[in-house]
VOLO-432832 format. One record per residue (C-alpha): residue number from 1; x, y, z. Coordinates in pm, 1 decimal. Each point is the difference from the previous one (the first is absolute). Last residue first. Layout:
N
<pt NUM,<X,Y,Z>>,
...
# end
This chain:
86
<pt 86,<-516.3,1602.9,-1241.2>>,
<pt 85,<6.1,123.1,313.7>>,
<pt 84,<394.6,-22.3,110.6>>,
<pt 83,<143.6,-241.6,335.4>>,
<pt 82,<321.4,140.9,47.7>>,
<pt 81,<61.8,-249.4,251.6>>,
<pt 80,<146.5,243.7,266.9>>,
<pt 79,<-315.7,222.0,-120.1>>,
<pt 78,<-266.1,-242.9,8.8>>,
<pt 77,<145.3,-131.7,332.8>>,
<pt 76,<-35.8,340.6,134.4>>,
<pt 75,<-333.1,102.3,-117.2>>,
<pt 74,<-80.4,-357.0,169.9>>,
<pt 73,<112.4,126.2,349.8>>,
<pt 72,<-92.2,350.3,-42.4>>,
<pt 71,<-366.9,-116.3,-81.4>>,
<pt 70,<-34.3,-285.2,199.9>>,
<pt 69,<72.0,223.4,318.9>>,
<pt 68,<-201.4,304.7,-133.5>>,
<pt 67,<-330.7,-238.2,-100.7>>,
<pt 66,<80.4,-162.6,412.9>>,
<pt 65,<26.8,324.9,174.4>>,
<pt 64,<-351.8,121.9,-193.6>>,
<pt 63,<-140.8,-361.5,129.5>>,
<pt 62,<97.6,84.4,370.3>>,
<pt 61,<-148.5,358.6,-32.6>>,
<pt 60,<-333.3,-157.4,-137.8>>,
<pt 59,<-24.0,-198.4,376.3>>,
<pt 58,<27.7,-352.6,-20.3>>,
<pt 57,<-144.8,-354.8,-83.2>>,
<pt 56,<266.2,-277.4,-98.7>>,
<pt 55,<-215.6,-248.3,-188.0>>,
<pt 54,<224.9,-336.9,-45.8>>,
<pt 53,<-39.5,-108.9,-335.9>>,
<pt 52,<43.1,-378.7,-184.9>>,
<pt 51,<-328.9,-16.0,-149.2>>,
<pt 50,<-187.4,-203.6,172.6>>,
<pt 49,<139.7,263.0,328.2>>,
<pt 48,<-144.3,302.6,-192.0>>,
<pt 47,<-340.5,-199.4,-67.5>>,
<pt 46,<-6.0,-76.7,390.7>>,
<pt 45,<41.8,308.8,99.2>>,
<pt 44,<-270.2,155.8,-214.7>>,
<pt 43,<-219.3,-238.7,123.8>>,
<pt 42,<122.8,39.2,384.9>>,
<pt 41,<-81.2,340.1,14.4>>,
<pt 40,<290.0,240.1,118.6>>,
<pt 39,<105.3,128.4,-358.0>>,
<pt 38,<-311.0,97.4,-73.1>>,
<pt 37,<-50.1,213.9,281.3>>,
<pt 36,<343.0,140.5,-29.9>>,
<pt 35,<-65.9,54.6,-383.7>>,
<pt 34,<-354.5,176.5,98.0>>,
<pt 33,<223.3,236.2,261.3>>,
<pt 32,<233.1,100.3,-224.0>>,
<pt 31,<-274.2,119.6,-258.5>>,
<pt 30,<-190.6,242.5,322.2>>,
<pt 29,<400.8,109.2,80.6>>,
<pt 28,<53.9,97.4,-365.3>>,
<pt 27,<-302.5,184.4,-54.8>>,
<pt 26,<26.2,194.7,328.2>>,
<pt 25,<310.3,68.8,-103.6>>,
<pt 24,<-74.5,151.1,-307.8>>,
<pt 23,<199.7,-165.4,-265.9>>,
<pt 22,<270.5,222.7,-86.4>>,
<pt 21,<169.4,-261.0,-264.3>>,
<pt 20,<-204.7,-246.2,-123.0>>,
<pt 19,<-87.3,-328.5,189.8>>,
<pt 18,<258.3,-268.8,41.2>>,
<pt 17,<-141.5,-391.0,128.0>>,
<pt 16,<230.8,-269.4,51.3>>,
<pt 15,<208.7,-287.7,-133.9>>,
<pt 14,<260.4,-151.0,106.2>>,
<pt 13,<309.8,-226.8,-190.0>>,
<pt 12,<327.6,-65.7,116.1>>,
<pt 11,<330.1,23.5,-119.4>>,
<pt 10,<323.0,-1.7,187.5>>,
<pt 9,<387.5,102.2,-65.8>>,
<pt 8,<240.4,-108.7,194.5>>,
<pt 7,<227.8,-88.0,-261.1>>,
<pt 6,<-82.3,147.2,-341.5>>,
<pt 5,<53.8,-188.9,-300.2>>,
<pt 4,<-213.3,-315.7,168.4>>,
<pt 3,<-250.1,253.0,-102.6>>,
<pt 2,<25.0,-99.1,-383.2>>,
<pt 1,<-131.9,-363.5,85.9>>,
# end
């Protein structure tokens, strides 16, 4: 695998929910609050779990840390590989 390239390094796959930009909060906390809700019944649970997932609820400031994490450490990558659109 092309990773094996880069010792240390670690992939892993998530998914969540982004809204645009300047959301009113009172938007954004009413739409965090359904995904929490849905994320703590047991159906939804149990689909993520069928298929391999582990839900990780949290607060929208924790999922902004994570886009800015993944974002500097794959924009490095891409540029140490010189990875090019085509």
């Amino acid at each position: 695998m092309w990773l094996a390239a880069y010792p240390g390094f670690e992939a892993s796959v998530w998914y969540g929910f982004v809204a645009p930009a300047h959301l009113p909060a009172p938007v954004l906390d009413r739409l965090h609050e359904a995904v929490e809700q849905a994320i703590a019944s047991q159906a939804v649970r149990d689909q993520l779990s069928t298929a391999g997932g582990v839900p990780l609820p949290g607060p929208p400031a924790q999922f902004a840390q994570l886009l800015r994490s993944d974002a500097t450490r794959y924009g490095k990558l891409i540029r140490e590989a010189g990875i090019r659109p085509d």
